[in-house]
N, CA, C and O atoms as a Tinker XYZ file with bonds, in Angstrom:
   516  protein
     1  N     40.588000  -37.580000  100.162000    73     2
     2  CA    39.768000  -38.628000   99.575000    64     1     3
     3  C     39.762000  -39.810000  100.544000    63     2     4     5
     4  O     40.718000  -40.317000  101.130000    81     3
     5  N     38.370000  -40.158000  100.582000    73     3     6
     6  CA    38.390000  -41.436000  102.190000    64     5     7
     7  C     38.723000  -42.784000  100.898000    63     6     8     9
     8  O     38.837000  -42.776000   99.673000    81     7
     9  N     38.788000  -43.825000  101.952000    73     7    10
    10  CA    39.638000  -45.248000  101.596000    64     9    11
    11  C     38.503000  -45.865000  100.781000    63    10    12    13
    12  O     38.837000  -46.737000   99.979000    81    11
    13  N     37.161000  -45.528000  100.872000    73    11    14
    14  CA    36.447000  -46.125000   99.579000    64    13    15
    15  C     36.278000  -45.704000   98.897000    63    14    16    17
    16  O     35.851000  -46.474000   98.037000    81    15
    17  N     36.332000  -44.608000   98.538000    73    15    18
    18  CA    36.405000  -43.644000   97.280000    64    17    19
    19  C     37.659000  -43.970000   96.520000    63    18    20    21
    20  O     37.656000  -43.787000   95.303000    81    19
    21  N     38.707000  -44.426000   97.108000    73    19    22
    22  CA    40.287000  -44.900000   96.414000    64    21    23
    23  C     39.787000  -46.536000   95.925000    63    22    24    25
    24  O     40.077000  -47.085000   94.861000    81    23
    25  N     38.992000  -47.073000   97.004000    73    23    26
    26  CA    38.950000  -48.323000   96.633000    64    25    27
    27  C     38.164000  -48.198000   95.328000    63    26    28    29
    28  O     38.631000  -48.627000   94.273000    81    27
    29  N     36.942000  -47.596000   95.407000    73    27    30
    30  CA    35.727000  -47.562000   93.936000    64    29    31
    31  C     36.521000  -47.022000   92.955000    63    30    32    33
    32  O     36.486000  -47.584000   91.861000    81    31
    33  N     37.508000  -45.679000   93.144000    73    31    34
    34  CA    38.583000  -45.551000   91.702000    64    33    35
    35  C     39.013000  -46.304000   90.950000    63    34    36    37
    36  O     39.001000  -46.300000   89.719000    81    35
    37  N     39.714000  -47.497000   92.181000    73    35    38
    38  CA    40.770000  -48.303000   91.212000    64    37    39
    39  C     39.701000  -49.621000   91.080000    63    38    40    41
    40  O     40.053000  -50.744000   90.719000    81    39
    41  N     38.707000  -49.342000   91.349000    73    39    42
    42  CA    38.093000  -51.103000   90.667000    64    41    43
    43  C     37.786000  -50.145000   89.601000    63    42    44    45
    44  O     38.400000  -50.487000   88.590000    81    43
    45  N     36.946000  -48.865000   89.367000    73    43    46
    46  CA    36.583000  -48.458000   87.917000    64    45    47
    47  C     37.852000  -48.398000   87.405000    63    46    48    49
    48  O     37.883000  -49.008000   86.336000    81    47
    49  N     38.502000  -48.110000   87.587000    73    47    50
    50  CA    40.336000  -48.102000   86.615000    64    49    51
    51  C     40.503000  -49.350000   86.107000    63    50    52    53
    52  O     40.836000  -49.475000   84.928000    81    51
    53  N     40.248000  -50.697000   87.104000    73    51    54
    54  CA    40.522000  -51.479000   86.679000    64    53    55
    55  C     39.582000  -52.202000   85.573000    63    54    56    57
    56  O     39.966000  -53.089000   84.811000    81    55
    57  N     38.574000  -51.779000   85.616000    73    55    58
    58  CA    37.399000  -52.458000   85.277000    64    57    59
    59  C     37.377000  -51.862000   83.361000    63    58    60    61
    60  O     37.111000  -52.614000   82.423000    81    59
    61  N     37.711000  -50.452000   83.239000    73    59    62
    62  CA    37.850000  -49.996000   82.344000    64    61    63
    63  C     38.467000  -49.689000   81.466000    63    62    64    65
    64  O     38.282000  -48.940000   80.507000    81    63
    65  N     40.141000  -50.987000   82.186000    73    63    66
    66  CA    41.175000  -51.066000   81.591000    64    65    67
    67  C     41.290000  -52.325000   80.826000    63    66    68    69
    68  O     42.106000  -52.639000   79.959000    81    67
    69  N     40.287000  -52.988000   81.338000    73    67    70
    70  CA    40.408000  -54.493000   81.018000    64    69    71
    71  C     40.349000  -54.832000   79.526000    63    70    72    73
    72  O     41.308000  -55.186000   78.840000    81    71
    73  N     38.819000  -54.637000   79.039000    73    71    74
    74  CA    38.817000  -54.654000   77.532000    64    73    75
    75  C     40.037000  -54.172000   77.060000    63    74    76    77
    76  O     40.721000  -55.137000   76.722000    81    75
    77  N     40.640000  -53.077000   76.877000    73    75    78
    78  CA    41.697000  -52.620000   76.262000    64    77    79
    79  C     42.912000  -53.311000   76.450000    63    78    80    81
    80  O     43.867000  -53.273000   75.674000    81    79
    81  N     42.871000  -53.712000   77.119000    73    79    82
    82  CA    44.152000  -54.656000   77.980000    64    81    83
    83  C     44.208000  -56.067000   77.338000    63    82    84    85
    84  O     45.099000  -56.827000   76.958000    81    83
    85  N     43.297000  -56.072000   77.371000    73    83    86
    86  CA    42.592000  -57.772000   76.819000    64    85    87
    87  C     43.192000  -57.679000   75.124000    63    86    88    89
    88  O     44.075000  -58.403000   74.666000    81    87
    89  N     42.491000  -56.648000   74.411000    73    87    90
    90  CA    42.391000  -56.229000   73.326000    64    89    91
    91  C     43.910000  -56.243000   72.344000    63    90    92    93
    92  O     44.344000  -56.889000   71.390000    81    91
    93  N     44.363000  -55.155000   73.197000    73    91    94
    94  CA    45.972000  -55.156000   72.965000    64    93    95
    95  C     46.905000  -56.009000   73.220000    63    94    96    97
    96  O     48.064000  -55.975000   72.806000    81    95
    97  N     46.238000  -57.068000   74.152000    73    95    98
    98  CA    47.425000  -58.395000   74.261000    64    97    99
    99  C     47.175000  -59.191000   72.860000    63    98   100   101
   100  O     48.116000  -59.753000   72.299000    81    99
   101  N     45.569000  -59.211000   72.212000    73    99   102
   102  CA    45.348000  -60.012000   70.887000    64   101   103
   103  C     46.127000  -59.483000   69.807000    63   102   104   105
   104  O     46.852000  -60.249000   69.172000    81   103
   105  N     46.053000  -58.056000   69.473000    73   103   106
   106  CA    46.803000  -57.700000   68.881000    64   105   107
   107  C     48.336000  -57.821000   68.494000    63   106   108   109
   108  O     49.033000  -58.101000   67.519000    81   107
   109  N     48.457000  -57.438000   69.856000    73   107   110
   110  CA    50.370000  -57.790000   69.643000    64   109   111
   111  C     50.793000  -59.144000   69.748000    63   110   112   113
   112  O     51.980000  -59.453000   69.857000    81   111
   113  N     49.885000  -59.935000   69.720000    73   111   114
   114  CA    50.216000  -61.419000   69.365000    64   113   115
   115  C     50.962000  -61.535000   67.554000    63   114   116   117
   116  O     51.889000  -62.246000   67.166000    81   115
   117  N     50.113000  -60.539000   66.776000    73   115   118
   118  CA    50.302000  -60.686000   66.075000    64   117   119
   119  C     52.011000  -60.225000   65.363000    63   118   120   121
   120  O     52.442000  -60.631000   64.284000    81   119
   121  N     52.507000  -59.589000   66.023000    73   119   122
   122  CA    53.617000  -59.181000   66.157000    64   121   123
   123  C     54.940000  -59.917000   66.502000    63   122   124   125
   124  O     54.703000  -61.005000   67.026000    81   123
   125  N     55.996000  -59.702000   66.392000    73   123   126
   126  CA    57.465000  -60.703000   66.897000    64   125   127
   127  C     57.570000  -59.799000   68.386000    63   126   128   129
   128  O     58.325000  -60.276000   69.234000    81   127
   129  N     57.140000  -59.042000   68.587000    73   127   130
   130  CA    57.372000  -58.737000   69.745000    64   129   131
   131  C     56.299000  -57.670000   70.655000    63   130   132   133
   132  O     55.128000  -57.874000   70.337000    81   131
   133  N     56.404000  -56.997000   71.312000    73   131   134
   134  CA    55.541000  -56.009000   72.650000    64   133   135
   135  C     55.284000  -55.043000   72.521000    63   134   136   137
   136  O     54.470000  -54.369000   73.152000    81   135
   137  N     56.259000  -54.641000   71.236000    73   135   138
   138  CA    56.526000  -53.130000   71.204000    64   137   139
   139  C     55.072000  -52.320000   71.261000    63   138   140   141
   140  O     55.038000  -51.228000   71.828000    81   139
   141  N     53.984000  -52.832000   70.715000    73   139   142
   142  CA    53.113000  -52.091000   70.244000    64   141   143
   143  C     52.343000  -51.482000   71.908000    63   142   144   145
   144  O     51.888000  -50.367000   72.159000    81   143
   145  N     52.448000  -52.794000   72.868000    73   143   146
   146  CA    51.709000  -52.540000   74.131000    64   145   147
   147  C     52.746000  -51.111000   74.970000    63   146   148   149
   148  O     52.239000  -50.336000   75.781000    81   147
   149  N     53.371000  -51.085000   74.783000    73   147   150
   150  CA    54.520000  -50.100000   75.657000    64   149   151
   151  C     54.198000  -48.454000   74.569000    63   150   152   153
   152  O     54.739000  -47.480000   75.094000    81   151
   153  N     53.628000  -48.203000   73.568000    73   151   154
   154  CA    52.984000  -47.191000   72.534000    64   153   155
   155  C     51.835000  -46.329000   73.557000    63   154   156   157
   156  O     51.828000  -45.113000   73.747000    81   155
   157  N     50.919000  -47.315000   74.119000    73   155   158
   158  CA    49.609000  -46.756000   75.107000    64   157   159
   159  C     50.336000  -45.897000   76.690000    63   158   160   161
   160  O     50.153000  -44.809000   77.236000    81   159
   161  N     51.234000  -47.157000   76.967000    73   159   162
   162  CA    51.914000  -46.589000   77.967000    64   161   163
   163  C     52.559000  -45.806000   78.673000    63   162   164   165
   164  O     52.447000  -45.606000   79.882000    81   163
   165  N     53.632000  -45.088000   77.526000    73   163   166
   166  CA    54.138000  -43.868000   76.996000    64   165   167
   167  C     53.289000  -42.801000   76.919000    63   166   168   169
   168  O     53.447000  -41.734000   77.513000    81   167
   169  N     52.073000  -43.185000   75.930000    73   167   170
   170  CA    51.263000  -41.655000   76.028000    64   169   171
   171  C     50.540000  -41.455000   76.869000    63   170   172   173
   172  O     50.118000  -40.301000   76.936000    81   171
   173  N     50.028000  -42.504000   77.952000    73   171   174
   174  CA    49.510000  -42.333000   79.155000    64   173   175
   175  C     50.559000  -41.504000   80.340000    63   174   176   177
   176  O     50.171000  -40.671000   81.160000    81   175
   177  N     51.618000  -41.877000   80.201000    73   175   178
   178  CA    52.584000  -40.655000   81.185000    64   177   179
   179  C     53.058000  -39.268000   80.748000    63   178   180   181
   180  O     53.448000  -38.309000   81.414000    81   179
   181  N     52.882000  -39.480000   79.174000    73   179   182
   182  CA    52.834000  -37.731000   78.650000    64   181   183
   183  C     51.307000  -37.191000   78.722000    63   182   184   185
   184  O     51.162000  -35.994000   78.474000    81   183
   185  N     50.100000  -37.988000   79.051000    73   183   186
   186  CA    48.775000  -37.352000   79.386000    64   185   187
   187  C     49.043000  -37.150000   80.762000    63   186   188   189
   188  O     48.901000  -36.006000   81.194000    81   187
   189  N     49.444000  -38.154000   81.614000    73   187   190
   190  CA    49.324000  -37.359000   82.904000    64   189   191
   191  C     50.293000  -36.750000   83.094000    63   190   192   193
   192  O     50.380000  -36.502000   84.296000    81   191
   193  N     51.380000  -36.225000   82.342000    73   191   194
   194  CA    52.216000  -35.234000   83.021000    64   193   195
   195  C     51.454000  -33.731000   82.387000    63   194   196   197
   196  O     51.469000  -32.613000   82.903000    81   195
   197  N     50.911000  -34.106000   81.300000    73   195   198
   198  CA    50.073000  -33.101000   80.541000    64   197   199
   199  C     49.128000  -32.427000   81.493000    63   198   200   201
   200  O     49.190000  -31.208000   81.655000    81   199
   201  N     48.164000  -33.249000   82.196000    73   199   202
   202  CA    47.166000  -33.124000   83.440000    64   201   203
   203  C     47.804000  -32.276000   84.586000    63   202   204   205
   204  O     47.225000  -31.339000   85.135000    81   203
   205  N     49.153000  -32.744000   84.905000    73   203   206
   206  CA    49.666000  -32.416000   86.352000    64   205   207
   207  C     50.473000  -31.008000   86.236000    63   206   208   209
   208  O     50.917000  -30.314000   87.151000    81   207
   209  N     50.541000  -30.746000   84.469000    73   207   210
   210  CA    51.429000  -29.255000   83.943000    64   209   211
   211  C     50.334000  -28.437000   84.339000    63   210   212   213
   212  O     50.369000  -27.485000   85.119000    81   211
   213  N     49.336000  -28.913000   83.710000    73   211   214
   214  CA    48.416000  -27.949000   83.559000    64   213   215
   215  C     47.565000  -27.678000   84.425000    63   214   216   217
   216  O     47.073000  -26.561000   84.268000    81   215
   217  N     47.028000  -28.492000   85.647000    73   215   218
   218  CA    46.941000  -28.080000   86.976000    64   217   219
   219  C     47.726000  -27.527000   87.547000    63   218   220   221
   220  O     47.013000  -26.656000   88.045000    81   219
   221  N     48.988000  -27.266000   87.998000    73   219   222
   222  CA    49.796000  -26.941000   88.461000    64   221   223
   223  C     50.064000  -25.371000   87.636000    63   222   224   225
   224  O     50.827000  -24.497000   88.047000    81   223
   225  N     49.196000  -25.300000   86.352000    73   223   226
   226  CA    49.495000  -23.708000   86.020000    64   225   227
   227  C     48.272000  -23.174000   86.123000    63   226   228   229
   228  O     48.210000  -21.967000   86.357000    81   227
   229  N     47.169000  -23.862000   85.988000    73   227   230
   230  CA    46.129000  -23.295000   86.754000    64   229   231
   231  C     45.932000  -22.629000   87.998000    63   230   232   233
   232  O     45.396000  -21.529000   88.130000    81   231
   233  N     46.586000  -23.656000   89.291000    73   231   234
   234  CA    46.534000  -23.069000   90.532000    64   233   235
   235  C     47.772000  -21.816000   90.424000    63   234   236   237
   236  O     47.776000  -21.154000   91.462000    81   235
   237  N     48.623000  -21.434000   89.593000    73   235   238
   238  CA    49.022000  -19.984000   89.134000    64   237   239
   239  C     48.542000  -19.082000   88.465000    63   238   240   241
   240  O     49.096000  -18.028000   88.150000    81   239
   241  N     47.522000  -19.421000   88.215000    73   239   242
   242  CA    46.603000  -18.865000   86.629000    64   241   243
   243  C     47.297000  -18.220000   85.816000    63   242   244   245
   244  O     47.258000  -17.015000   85.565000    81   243
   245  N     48.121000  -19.242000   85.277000    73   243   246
   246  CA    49.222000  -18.998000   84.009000    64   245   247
   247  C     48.390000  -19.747000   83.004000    63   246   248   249
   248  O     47.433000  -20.459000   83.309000    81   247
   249  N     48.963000  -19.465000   81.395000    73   247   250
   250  CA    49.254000  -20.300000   80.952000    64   249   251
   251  C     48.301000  -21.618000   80.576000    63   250   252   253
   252  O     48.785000  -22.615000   81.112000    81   251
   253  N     47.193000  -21.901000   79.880000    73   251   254
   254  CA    47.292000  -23.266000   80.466000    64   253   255
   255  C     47.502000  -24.435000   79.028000    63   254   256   257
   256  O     48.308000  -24.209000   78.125000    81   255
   257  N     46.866000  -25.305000   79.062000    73   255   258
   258  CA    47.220000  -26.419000   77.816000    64   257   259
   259  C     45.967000  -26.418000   77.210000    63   258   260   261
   260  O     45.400000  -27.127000   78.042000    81   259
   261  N     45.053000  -26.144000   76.341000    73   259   262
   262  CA    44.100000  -26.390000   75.535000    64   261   263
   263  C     43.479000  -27.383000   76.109000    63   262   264   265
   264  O     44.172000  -27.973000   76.937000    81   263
   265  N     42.505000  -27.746000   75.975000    73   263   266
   266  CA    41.625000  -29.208000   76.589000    64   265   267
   267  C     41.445000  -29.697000   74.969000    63   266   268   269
   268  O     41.279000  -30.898000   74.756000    81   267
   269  N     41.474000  -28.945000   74.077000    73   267   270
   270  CA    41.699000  -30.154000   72.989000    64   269   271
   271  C     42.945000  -31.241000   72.567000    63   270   272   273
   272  O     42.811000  -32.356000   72.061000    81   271
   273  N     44.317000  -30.473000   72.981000    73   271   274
   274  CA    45.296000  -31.022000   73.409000    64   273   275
   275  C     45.427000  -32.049000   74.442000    63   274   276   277
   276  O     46.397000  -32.806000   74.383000    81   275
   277  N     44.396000  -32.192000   75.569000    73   275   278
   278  CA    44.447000  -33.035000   75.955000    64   277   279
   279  C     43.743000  -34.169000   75.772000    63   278   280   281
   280  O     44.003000  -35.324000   76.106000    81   279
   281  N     42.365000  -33.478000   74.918000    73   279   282
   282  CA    41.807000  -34.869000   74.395000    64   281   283
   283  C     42.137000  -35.825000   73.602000    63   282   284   285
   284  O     41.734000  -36.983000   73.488000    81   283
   285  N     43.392000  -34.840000   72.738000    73   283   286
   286  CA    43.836000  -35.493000   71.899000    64   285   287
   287  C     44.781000  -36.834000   72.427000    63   286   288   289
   288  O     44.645000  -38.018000   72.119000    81   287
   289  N     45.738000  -36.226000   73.293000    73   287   290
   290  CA    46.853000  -37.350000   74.040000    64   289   291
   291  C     45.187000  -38.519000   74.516000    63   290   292   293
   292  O     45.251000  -39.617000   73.962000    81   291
   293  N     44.562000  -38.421000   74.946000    73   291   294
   294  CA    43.666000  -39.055000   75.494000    64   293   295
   295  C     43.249000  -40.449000   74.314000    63   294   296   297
   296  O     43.436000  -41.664000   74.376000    81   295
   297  N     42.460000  -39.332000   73.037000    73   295   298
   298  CA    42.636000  -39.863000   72.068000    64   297   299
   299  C     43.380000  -40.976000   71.494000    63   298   300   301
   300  O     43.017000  -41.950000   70.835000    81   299
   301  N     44.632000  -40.537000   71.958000    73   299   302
   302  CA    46.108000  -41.629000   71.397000    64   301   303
   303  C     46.286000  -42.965000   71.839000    63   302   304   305
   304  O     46.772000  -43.994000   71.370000    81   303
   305  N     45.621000  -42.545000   73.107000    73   303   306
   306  CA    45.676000  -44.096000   74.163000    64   305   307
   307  C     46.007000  -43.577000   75.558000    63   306   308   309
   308  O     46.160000  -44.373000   76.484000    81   307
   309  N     46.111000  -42.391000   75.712000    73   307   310
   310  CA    46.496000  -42.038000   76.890000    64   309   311
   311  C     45.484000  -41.351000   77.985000    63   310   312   313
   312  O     45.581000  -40.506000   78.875000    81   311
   313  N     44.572000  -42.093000   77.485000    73   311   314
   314  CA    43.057000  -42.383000   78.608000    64   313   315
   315  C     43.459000  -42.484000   79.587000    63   314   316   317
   316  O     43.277000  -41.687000   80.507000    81   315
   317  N     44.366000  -43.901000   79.644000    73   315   318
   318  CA    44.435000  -44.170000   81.511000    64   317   319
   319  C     45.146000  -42.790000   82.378000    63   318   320   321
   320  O     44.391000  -42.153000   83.113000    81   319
   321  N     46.450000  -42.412000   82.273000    73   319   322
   322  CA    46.828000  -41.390000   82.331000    64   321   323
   323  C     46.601000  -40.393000   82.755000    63   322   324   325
   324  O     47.142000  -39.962000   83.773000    81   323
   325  N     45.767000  -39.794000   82.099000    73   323   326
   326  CA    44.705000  -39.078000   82.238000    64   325   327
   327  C     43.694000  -39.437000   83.250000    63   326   328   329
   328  O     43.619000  -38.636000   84.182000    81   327
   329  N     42.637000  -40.784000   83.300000    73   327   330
   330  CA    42.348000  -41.034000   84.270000    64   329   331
   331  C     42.651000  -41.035000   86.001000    63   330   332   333
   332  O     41.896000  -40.816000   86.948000    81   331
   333  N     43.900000  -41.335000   85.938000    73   331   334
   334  CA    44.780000  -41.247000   87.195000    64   333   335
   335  C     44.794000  -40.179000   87.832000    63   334   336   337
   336  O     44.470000  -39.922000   88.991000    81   335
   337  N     45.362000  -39.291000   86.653000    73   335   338
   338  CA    45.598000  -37.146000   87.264000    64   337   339
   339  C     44.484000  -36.766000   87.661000    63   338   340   341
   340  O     44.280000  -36.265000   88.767000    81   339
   341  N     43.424000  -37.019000   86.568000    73   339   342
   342  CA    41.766000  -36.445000   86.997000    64   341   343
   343  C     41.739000  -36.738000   88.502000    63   342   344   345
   344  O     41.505000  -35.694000   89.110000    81   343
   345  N     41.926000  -37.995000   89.475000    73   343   346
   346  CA    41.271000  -38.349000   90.399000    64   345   347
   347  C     42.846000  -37.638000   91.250000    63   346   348   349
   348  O     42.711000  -36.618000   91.926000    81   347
   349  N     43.980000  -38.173000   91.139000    73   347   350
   350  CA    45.177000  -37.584000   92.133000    64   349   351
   351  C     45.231000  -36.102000   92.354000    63   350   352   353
   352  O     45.411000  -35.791000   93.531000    81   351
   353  N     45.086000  -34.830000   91.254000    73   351   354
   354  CA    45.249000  -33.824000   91.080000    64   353   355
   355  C     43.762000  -32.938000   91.380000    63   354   356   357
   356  O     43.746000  -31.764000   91.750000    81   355
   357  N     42.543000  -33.784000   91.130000    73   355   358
   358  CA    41.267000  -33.461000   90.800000    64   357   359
   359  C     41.319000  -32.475000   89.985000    63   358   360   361
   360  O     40.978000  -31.367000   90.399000    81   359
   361  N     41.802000  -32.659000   88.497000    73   359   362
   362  CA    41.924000  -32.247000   87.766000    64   361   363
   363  C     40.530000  -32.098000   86.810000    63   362   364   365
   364  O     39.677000  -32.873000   87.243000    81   363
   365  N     40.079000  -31.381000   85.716000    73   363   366
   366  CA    38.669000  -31.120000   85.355000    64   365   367
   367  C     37.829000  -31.821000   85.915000    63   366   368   369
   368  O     36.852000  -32.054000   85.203000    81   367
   369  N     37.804000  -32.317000   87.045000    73   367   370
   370  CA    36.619000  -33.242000   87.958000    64   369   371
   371  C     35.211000  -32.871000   87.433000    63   370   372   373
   372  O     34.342000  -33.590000   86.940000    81   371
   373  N     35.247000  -31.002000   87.783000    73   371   374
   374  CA    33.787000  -30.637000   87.803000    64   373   375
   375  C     33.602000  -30.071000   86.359000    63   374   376   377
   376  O     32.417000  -29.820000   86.578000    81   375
   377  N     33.717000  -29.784000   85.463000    73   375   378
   378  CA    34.002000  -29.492000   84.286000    64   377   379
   379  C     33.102000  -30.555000   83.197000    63   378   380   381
   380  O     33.579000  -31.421000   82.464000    81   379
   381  N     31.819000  -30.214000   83.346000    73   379   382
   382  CA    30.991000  -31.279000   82.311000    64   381   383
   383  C     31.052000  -31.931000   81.367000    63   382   384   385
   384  O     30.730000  -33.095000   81.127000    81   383
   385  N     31.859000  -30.477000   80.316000    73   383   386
   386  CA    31.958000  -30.722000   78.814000    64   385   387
   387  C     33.282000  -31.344000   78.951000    63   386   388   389
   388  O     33.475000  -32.037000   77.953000    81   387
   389  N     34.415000  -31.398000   79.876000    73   387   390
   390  CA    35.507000  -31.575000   79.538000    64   389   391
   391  C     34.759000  -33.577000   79.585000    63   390   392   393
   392  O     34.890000  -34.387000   78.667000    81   391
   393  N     34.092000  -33.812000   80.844000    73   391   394
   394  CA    34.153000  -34.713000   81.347000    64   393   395
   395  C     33.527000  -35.718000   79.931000    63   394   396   397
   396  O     33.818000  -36.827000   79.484000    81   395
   397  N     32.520000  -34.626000   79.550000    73   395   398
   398  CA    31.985000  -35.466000   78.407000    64   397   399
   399  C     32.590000  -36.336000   77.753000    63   398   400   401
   400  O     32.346000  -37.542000   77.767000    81   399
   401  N     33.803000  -35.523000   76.851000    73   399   402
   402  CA    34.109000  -35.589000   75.956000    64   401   403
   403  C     35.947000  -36.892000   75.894000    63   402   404   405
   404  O     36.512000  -37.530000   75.006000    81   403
   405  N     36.229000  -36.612000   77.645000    73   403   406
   406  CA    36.403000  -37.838000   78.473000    64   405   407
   407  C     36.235000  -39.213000   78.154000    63   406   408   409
   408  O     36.821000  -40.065000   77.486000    81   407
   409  N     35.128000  -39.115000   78.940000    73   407   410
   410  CA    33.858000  -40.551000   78.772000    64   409   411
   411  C     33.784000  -40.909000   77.545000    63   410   412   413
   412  O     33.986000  -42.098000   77.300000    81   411
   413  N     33.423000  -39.830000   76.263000    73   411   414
   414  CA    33.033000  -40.558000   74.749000    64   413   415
   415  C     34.598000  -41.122000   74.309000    63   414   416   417
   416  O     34.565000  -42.144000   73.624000    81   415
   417  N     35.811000  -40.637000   74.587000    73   415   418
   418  CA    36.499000  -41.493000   74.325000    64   417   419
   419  C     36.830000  -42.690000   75.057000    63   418   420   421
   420  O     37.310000  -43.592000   74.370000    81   419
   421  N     36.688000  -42.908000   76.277000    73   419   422
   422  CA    36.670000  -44.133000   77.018000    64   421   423
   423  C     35.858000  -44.991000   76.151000    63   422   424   425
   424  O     36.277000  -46.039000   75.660000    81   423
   425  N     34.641000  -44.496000   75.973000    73   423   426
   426  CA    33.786000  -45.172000   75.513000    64   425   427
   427  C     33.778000  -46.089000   74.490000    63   426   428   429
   428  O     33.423000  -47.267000   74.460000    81   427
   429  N     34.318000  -45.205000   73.492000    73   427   430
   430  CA    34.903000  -45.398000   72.011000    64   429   431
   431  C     36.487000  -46.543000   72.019000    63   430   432   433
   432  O     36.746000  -47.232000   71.033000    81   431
   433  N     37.254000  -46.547000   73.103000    73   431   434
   434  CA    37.753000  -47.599000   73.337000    64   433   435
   435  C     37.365000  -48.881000   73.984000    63   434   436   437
   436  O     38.128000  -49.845000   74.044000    81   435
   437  N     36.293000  -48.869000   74.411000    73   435   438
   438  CA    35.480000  -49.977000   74.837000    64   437   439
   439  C     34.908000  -50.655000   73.702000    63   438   440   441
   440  O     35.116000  -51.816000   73.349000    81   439
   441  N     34.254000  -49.899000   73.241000    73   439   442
   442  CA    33.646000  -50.775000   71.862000    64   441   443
   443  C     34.546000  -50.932000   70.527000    63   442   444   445
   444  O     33.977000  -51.330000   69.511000    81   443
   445  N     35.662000  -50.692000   70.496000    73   443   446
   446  CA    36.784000  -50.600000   69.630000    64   445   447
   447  C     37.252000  -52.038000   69.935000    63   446   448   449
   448  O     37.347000  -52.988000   69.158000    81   447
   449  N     37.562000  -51.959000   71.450000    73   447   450
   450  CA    38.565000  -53.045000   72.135000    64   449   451
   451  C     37.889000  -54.408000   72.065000    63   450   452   453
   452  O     38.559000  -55.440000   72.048000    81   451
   453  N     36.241000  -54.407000   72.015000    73   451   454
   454  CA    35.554000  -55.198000   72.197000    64   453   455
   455  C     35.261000  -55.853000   70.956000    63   454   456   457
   456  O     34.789000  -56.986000   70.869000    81   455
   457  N     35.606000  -54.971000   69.834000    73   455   458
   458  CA    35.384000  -55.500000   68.548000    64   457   459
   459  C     36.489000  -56.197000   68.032000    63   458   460   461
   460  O     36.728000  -56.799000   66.984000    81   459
   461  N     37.198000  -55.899000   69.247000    73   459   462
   462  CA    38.948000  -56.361000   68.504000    64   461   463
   463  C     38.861000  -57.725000   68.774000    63   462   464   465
   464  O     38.858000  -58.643000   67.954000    81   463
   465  N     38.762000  -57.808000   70.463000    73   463   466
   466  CA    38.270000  -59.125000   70.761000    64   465   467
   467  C     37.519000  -60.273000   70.100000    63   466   468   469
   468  O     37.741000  -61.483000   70.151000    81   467
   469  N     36.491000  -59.522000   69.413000    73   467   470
   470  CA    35.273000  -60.888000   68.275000    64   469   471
   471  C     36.114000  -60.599000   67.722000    63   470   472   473
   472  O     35.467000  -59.618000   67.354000    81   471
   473  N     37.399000  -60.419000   67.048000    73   471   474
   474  CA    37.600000  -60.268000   65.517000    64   473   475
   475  C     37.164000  -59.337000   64.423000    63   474   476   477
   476  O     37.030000  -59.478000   63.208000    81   475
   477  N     36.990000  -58.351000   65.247000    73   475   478
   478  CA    36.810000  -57.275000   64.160000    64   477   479
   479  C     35.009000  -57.496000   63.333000    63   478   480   481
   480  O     34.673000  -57.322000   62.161000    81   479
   481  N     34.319000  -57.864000   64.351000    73   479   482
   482  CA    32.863000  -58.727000   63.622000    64   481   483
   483  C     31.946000  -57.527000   63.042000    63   482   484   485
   484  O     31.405000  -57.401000   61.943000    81   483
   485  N     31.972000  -56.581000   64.338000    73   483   486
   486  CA    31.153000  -55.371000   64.118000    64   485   487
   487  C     31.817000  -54.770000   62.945000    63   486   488   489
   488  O     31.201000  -54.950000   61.895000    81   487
   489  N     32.766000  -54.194000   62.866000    73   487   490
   490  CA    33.617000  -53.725000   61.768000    64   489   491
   491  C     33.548000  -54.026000   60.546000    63   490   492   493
   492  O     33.391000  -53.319000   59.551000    81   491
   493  N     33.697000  -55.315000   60.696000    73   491   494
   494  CA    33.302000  -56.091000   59.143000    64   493   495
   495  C     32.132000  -56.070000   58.625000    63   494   496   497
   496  O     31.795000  -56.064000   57.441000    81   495
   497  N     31.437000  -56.058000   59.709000    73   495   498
   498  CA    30.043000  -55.884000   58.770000    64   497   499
   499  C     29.716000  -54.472000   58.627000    63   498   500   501
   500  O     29.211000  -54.121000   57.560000    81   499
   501  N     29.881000  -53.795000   59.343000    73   499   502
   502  CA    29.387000  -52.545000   58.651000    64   501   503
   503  C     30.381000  -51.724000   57.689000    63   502   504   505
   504  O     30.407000  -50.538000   57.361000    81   503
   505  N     31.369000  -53.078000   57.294000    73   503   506
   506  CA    31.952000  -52.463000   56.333000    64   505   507
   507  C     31.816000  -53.627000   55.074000    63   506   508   509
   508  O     32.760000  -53.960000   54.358000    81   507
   509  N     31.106000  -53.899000   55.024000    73   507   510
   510  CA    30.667000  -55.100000   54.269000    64   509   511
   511  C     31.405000  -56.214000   54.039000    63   510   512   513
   512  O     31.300000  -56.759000   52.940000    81   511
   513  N     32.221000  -56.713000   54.967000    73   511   514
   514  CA    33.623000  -57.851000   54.651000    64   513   515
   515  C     32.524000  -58.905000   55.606000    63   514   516
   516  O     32.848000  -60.065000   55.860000    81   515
């Protein structure tokens, strides 16, 4: 991988970490303490060790981990994680549906994170509060 392709990774890494980042610092304000931010963190290193098992039994063609299993860790908060292995391992890179289904949860934490940010505005109203 050449040096701008690493560079364009980590600005999208960074760029797509932010809301959530942002999000989860409002949150755990509400809290006596952090604990809640170190929850994402955790399942982001059991997604990418999840990523790096299961590449690593691929190139044996053993074995491998479900891709719903991994959407799920993904699911949990362990997007970034996951993000990382995809690009270090080139892990489901070319894989459409996997990638899809990827992206709709990124996605779905973007506008989650973003709602967290207004205060829950979108939420409330379409839940009538």
């Amino acid at each position: 991988m050449n040096s701008n392709k690493i560079l364009l990774n980590f600005l999208l890494f960074l760029g797509i970490l932010s809301l959530p980042t942002f999000a989860l610092f409002k949150i755990s304000k509400n809290f006596d303490n952090y604990f809640l931010i170190a929850i994402p963190i955790f399942i982001s290193f059991i997604s990418y060790f999840l990523c790096y098992h299961d590449k690593k039994k691929a190139t044996k063609n053993n074995w491998r981990i479900p891709e719903n299993s991994l959407h799920l860790f993904e699911l949990l908060g362990g997007w970034p994680g996951s993000f990382i292995a995809q690009k270090i391992f080139r892990h489901k890179t070319n894989k459409w549906q996997y990638q899809l289904k990827f992206w709709l949860i990124i996605t779905f934490y973007q506008l989650f994170s973003w709602d967290v940010i207004q205060n829950f505005n979108w939420l409330k109203s379409f839940f009538g509060n």
